[in-house]
HTML snippet that shows the backbone in 3Dmol.js (N, CA, C, O; Angstrom):
<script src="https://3Dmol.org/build/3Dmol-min.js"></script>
<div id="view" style="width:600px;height:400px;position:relative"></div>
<script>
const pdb = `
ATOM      1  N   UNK A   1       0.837  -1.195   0.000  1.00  0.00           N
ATOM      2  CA  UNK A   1       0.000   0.000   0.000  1.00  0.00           C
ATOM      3  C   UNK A   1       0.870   1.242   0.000  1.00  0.00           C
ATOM      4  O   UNK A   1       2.054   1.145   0.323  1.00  0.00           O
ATOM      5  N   UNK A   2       0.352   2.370  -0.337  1.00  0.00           N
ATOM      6  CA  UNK A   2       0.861   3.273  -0.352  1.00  0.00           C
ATOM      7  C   UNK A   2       1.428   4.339   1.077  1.00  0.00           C
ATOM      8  O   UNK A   2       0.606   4.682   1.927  1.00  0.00           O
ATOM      9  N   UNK A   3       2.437   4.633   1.140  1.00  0.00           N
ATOM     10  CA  UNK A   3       2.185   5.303   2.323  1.00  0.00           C
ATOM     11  C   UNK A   3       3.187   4.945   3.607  1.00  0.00           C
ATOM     12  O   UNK A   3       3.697   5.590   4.523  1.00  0.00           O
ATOM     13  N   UNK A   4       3.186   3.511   3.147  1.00  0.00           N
ATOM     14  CA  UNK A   4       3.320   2.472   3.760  1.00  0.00           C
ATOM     15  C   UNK A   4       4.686   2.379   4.479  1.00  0.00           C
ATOM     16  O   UNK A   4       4.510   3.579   4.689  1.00  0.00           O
ATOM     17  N   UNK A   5       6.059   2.072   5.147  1.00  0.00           N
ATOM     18  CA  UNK A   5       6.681   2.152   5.332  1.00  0.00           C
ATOM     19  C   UNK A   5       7.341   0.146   4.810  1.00  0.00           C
ATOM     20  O   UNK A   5       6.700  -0.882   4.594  1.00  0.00           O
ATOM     21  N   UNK A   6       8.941   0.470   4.804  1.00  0.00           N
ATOM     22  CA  UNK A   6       8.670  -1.366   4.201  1.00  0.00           C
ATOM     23  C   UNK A   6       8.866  -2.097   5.356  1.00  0.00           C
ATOM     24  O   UNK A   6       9.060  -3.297   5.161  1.00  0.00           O
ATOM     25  N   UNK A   7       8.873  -1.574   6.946  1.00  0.00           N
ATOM     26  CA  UNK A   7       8.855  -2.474   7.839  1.00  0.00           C
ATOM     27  C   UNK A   7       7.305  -2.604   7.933  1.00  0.00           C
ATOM     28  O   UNK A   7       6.777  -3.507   8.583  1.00  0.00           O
ATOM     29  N   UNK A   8       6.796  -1.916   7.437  1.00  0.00           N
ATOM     30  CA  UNK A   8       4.970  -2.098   7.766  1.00  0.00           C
ATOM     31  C   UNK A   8       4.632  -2.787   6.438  1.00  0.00           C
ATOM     32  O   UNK A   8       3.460  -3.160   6.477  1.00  0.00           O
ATOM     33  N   UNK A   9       5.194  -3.074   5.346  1.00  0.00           N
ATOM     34  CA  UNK A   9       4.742  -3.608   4.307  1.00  0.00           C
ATOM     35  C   UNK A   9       5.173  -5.258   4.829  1.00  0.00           C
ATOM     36  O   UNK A   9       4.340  -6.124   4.562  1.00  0.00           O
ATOM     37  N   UNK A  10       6.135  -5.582   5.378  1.00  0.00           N
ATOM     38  CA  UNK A  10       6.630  -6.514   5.576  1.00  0.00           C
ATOM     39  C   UNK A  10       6.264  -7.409   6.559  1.00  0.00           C
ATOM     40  O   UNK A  10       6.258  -8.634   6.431  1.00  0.00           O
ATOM     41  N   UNK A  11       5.800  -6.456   8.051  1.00  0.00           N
ATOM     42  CA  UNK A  11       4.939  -7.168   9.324  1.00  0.00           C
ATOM     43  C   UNK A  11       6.151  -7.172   9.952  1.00  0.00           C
ATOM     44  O   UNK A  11       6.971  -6.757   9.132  1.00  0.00           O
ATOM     45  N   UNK A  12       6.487  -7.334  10.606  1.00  0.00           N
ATOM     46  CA  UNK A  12       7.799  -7.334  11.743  1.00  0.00           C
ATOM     47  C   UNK A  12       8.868  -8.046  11.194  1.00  0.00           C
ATOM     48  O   UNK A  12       9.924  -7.609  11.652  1.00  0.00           O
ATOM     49  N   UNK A  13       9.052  -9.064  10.315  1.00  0.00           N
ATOM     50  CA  UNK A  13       9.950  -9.394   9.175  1.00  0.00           C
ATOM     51  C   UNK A  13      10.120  -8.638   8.431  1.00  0.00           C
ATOM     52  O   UNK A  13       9.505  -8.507   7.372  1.00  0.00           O
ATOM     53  N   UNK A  14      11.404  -7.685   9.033  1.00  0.00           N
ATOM     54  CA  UNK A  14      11.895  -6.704   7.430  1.00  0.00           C
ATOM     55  C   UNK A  14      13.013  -7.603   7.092  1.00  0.00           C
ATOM     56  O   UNK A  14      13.850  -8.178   7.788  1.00  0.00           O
ATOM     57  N   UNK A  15      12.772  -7.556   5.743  1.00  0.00           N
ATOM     58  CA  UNK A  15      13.962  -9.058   5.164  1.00  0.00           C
ATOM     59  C   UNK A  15      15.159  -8.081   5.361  1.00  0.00           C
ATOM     60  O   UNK A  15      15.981  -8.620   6.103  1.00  0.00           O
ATOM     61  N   UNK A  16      15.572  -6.794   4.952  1.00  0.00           N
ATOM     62  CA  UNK A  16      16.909  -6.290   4.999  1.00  0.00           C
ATOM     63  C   UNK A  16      17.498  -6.206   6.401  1.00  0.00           C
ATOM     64  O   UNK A  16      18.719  -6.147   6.550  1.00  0.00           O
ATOM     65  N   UNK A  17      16.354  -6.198   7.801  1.00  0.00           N
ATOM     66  CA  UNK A  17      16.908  -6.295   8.940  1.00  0.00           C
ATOM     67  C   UNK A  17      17.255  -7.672   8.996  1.00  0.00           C
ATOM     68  O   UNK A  17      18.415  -8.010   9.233  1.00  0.00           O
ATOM     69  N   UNK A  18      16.433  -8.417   8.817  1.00  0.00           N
ATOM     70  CA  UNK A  18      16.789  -9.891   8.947  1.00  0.00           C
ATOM     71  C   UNK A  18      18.398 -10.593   8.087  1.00  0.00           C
ATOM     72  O   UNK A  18      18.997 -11.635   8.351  1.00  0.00           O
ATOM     73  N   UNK A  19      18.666  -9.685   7.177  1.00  0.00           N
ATOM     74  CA  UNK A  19      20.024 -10.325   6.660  1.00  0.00           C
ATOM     75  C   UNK A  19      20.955  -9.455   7.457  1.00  0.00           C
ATOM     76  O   UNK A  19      22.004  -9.943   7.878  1.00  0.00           O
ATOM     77  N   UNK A  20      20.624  -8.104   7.712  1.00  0.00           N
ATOM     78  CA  UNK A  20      21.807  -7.691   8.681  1.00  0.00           C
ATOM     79  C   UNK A  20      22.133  -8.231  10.032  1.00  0.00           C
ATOM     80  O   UNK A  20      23.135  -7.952  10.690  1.00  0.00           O
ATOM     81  N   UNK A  21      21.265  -8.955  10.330  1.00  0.00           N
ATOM     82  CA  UNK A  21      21.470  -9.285  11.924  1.00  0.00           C
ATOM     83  C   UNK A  21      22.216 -11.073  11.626  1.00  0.00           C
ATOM     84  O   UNK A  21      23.126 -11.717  12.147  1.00  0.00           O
ATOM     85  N   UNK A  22      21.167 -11.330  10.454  1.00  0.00           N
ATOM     86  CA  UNK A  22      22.305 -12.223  10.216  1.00  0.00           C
ATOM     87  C   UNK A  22      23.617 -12.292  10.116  1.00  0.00           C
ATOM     88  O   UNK A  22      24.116 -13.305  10.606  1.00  0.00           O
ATOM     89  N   UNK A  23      24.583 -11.253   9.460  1.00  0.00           N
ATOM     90  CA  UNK A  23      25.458 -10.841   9.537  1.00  0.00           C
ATOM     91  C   UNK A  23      25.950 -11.356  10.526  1.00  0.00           C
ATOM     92  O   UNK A  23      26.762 -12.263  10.711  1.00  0.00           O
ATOM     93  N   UNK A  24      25.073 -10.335  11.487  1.00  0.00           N
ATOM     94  CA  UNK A  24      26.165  -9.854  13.349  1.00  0.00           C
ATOM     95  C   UNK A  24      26.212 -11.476  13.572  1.00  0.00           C
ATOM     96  O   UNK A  24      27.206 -12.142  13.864  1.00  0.00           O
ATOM     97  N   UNK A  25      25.115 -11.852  13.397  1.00  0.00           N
ATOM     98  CA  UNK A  25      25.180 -13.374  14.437  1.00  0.00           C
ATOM     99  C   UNK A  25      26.197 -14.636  13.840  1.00  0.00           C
ATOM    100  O   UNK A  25      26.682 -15.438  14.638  1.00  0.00           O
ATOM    101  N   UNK A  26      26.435 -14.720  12.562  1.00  0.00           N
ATOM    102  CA  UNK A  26      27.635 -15.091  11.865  1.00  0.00           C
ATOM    103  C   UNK A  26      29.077 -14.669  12.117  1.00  0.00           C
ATOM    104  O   UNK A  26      30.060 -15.404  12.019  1.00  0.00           O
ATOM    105  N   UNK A  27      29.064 -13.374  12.456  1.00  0.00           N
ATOM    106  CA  UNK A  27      30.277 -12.829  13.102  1.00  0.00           C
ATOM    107  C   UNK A  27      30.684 -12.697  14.415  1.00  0.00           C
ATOM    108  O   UNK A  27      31.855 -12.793  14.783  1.00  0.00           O
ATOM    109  N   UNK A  28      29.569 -12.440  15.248  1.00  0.00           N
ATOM    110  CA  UNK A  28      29.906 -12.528  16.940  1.00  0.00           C
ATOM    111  C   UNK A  28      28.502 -13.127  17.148  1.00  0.00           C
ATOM    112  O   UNK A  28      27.849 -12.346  17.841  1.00  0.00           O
ATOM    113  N   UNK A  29      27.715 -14.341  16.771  1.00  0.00           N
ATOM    114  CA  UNK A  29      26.755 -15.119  17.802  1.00  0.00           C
ATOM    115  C   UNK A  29      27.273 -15.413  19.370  1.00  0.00           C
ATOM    116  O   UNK A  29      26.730 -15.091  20.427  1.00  0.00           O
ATOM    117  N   UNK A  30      28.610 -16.195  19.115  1.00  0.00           N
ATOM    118  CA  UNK A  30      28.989 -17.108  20.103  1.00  0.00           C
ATOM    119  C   UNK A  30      29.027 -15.511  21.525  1.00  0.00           C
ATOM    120  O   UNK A  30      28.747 -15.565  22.723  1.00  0.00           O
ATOM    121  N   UNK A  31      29.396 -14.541  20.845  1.00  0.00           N
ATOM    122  CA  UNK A  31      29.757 -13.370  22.177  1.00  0.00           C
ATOM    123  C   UNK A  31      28.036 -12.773  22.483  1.00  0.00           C
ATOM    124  O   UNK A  31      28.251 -11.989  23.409  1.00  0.00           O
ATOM    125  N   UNK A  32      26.979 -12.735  22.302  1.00  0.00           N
ATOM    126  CA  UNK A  32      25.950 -12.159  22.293  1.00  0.00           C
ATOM    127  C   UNK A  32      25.045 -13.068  22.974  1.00  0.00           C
ATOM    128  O   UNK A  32      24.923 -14.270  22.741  1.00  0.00           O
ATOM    129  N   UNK A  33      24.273 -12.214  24.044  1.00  0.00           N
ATOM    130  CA  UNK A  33      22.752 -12.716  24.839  1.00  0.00           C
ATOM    131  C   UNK A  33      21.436 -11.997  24.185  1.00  0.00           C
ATOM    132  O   UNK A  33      21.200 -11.113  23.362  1.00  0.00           O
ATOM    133  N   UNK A  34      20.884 -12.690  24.839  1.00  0.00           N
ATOM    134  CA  UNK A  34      19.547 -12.417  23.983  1.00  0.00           C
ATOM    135  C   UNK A  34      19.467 -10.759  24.331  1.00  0.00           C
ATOM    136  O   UNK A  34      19.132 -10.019  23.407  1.00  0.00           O
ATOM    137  N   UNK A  35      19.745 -10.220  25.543  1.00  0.00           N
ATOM    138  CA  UNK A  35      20.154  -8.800  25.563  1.00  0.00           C
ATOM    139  C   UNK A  35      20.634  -8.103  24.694  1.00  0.00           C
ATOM    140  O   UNK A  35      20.003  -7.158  24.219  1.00  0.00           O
ATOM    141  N   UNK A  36      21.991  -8.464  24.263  1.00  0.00           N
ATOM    142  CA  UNK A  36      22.718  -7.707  22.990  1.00  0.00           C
ATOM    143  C   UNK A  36      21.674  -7.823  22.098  1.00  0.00           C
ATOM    144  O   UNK A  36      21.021  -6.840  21.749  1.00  0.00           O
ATOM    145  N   UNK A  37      21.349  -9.515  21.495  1.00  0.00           N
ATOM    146  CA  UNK A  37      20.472  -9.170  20.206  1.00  0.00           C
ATOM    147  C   UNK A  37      19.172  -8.468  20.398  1.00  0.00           C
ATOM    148  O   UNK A  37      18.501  -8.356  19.372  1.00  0.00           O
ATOM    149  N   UNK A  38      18.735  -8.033  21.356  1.00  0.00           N
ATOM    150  CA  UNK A  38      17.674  -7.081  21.372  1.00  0.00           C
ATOM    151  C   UNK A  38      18.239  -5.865  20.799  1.00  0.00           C
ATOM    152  O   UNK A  38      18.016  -5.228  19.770  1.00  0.00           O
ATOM    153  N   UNK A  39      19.036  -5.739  21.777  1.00  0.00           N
ATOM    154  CA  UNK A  39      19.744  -4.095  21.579  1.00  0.00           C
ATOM    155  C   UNK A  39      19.894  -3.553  20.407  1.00  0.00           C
ATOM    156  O   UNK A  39      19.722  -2.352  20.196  1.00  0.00           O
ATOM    157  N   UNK A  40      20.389  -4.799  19.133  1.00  0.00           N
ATOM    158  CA  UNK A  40      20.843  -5.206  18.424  1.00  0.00           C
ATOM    159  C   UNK A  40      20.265  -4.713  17.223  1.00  0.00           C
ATOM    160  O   UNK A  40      20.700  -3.952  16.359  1.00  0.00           O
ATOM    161  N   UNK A  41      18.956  -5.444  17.388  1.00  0.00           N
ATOM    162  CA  UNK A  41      17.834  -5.503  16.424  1.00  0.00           C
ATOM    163  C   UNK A  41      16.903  -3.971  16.882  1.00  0.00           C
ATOM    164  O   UNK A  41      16.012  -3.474  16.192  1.00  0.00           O
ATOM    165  N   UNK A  42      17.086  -3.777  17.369  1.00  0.00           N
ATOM    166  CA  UNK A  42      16.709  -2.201  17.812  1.00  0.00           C
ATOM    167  C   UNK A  42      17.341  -1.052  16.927  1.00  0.00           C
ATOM    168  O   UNK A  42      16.743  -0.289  16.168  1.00  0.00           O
ATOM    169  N   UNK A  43      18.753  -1.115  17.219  1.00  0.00           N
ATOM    170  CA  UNK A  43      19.510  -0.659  16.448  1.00  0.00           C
ATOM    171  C   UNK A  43      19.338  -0.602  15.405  1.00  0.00           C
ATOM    172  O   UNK A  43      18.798   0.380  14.895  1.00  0.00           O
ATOM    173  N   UNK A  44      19.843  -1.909  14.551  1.00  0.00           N
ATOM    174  CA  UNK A  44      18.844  -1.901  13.033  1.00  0.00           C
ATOM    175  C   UNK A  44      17.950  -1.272  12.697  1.00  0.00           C
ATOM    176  O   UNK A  44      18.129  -0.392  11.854  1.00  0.00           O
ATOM    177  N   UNK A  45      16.301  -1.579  13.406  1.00  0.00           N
ATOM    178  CA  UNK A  45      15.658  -1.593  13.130  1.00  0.00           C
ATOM    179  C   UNK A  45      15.146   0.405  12.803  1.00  0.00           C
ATOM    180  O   UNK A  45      14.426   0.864  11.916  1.00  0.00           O
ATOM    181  N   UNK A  46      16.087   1.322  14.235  1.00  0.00           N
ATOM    182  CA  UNK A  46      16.089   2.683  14.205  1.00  0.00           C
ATOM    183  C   UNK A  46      17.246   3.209  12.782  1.00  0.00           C
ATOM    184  O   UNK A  46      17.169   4.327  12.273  1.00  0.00           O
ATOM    185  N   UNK A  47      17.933   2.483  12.480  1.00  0.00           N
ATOM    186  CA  UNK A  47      18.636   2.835  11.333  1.00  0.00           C
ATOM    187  C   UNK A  47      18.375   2.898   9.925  1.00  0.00           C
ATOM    188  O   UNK A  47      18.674   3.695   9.036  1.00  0.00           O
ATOM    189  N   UNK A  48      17.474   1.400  10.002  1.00  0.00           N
ATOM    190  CA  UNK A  48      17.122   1.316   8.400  1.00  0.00           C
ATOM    191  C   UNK A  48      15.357   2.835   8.027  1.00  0.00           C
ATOM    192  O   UNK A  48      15.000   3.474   7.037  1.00  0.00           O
ATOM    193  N   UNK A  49      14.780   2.699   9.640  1.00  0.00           N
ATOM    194  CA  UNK A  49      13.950   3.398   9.819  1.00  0.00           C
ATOM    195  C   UNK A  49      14.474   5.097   8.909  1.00  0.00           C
ATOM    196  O   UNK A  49      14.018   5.701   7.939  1.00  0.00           O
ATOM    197  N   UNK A  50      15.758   5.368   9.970  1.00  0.00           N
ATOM    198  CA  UNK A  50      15.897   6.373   9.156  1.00  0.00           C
ATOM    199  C   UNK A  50      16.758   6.583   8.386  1.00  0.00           C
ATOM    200  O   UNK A  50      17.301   7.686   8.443  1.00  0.00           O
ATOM    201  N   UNK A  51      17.199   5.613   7.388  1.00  0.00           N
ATOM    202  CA  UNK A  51      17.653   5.806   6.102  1.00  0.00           C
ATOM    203  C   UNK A  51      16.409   5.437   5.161  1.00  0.00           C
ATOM    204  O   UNK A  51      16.664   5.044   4.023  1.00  0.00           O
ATOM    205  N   UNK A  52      15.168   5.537   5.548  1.00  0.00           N
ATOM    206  CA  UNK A  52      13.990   5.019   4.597  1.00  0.00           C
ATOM    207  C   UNK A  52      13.571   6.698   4.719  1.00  0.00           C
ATOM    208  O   UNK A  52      13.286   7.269   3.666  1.00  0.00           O
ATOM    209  N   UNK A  53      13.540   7.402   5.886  1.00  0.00           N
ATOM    210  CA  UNK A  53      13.257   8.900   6.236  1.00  0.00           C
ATOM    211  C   UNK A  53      14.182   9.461   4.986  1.00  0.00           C
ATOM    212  O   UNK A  53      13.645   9.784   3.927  1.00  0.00           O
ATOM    213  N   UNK A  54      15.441   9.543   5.160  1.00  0.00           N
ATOM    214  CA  UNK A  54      16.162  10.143   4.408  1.00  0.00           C
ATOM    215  C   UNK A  54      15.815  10.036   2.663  1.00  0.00           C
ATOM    216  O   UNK A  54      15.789  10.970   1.862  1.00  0.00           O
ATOM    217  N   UNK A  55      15.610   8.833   2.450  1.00  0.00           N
ATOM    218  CA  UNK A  55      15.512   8.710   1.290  1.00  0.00           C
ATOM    219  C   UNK A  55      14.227   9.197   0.873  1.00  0.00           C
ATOM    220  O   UNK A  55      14.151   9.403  -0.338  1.00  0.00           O
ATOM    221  N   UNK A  56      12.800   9.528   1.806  1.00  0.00           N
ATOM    222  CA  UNK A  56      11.933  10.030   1.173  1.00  0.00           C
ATOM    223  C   UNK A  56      12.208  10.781   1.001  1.00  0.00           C
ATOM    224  O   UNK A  56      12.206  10.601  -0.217  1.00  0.00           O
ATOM    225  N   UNK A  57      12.727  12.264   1.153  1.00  0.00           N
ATOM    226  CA  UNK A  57      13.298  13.377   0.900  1.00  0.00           C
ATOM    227  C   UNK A  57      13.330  13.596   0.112  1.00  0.00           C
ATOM    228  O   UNK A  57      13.835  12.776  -0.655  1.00  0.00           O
ATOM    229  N   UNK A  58      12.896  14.718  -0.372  1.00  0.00           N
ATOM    230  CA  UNK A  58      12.311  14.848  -2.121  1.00  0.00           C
ATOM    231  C   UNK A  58      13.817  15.666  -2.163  1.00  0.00           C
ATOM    232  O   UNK A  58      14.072  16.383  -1.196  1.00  0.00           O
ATOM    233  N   UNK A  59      14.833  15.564  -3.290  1.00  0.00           N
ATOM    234  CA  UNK A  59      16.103  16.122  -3.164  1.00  0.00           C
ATOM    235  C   UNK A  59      16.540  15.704  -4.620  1.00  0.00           C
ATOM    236  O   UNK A  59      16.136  14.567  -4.863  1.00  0.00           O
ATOM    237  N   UNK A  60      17.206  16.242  -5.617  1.00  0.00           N
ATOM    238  CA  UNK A  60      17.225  16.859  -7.141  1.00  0.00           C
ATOM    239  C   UNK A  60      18.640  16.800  -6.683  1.00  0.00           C
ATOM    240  O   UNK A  60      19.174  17.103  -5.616  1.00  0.00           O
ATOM    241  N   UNK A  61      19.343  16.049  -8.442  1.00  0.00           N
ATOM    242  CA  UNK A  61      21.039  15.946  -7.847  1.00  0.00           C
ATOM    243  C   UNK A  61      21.491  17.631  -8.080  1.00  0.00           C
ATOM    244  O   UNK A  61      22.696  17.878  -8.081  1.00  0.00           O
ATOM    245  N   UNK A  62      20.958  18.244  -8.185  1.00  0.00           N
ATOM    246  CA  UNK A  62      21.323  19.343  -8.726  1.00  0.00           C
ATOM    247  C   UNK A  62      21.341  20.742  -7.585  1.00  0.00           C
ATOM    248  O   UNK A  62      21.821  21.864  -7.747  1.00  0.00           O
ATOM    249  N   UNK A  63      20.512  20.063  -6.237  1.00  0.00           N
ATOM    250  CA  UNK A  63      20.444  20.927  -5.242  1.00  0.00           C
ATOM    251  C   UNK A  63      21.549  21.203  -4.465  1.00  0.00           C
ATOM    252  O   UNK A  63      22.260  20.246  -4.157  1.00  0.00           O
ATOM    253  N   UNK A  64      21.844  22.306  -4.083  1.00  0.00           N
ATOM    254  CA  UNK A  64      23.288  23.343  -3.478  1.00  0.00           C
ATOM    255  C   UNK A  64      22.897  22.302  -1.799  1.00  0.00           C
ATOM    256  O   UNK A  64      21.872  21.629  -1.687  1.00  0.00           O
ATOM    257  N   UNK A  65      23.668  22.386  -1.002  1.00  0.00           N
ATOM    258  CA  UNK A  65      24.004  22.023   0.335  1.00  0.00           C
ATOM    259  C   UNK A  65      23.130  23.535   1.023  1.00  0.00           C
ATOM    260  O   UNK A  65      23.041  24.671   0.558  1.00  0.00           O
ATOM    261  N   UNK A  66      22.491  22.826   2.519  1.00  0.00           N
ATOM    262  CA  UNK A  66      21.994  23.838   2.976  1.00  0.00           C
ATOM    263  C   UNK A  66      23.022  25.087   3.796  1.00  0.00           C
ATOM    264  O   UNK A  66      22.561  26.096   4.332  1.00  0.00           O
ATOM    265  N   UNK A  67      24.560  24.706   3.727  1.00  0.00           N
ATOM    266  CA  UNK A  67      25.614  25.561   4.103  1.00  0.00           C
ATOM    267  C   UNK A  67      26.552  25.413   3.140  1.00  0.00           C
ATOM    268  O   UNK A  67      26.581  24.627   2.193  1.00  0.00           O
ATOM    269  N   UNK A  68      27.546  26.498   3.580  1.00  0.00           N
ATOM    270  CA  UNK A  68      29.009  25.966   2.378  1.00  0.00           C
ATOM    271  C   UNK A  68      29.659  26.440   3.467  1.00  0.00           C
ATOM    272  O   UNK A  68      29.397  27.280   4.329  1.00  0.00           O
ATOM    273  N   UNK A  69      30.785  25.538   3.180  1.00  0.00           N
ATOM    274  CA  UNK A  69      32.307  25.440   4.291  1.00  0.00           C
ATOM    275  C   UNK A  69      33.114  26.376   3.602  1.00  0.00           C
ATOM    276  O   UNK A  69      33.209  26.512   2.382  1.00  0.00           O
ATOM    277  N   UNK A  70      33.905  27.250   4.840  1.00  0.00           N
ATOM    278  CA  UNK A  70      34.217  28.748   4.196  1.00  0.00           C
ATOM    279  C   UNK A  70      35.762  28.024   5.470  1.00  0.00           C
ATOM    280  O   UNK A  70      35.593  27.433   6.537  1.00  0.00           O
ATOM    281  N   UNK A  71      37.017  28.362   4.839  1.00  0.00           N
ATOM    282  CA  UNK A  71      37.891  28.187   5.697  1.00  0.00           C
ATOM    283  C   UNK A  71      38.157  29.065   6.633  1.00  0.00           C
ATOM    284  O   UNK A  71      38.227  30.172   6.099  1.00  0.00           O
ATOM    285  N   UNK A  72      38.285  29.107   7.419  1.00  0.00           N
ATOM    286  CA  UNK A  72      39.132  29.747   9.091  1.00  0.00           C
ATOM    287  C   UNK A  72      40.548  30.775   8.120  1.00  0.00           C
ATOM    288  O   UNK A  72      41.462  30.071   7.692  1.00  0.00           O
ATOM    289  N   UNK A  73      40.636  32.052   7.885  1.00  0.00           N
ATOM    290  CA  UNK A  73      41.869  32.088   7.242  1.00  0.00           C
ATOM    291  C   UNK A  73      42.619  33.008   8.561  1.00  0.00           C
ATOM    292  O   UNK A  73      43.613  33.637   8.201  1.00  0.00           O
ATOM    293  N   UNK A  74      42.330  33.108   9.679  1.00  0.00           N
ATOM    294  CA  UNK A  74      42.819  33.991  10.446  1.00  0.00           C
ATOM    295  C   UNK A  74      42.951  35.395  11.114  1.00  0.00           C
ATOM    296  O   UNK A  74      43.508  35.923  12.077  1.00  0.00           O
ATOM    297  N   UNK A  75      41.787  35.840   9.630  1.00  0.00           N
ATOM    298  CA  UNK A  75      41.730  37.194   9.150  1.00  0.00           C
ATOM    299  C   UNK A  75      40.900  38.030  10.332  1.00  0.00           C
ATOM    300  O   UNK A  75      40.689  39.236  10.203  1.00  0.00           O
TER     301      UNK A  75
END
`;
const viewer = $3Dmol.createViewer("view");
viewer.addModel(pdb, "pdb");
viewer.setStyle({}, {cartoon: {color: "spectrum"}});
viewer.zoomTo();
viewer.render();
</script>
């Protein structure tokens, strides 16, 4: 549906969280409690959240930065 976010399109299975955590647990299972992987999957889950924010962002490759970096000259 429209509108929709893809952890809400998905139901609590977001497949891209689900391969990242796969990841972690392939790389440090043996060091992690069900604590960490909460923490874990939290994490994820606030990250992919807002890189889905970011990307709605209506933004044109052609748009200037909302500042420009001006050097320190001493003056």
């Amino acid at each position: 549906m429209m509108g929709e976010s893809m952890a809400e399109q998905q139901g609590d299975k977001n497949p891209v969280a689900e391969q990242l955590m796969a990841t972690v647990e392939a790389r440090y299972g043996e060091r992690l409690d069900d604590k960490d992987r909460a923490i874990i999957r939290a994490g994820i889950a606030r990250n992919l959240a807002n890189t889905e924010a970011l990307a709605a962002y209506p933004l044109a490759n052609g748009d200037e930065p909302g500042s420009v970096f001006r050097a320190y000259r001493g003056e």
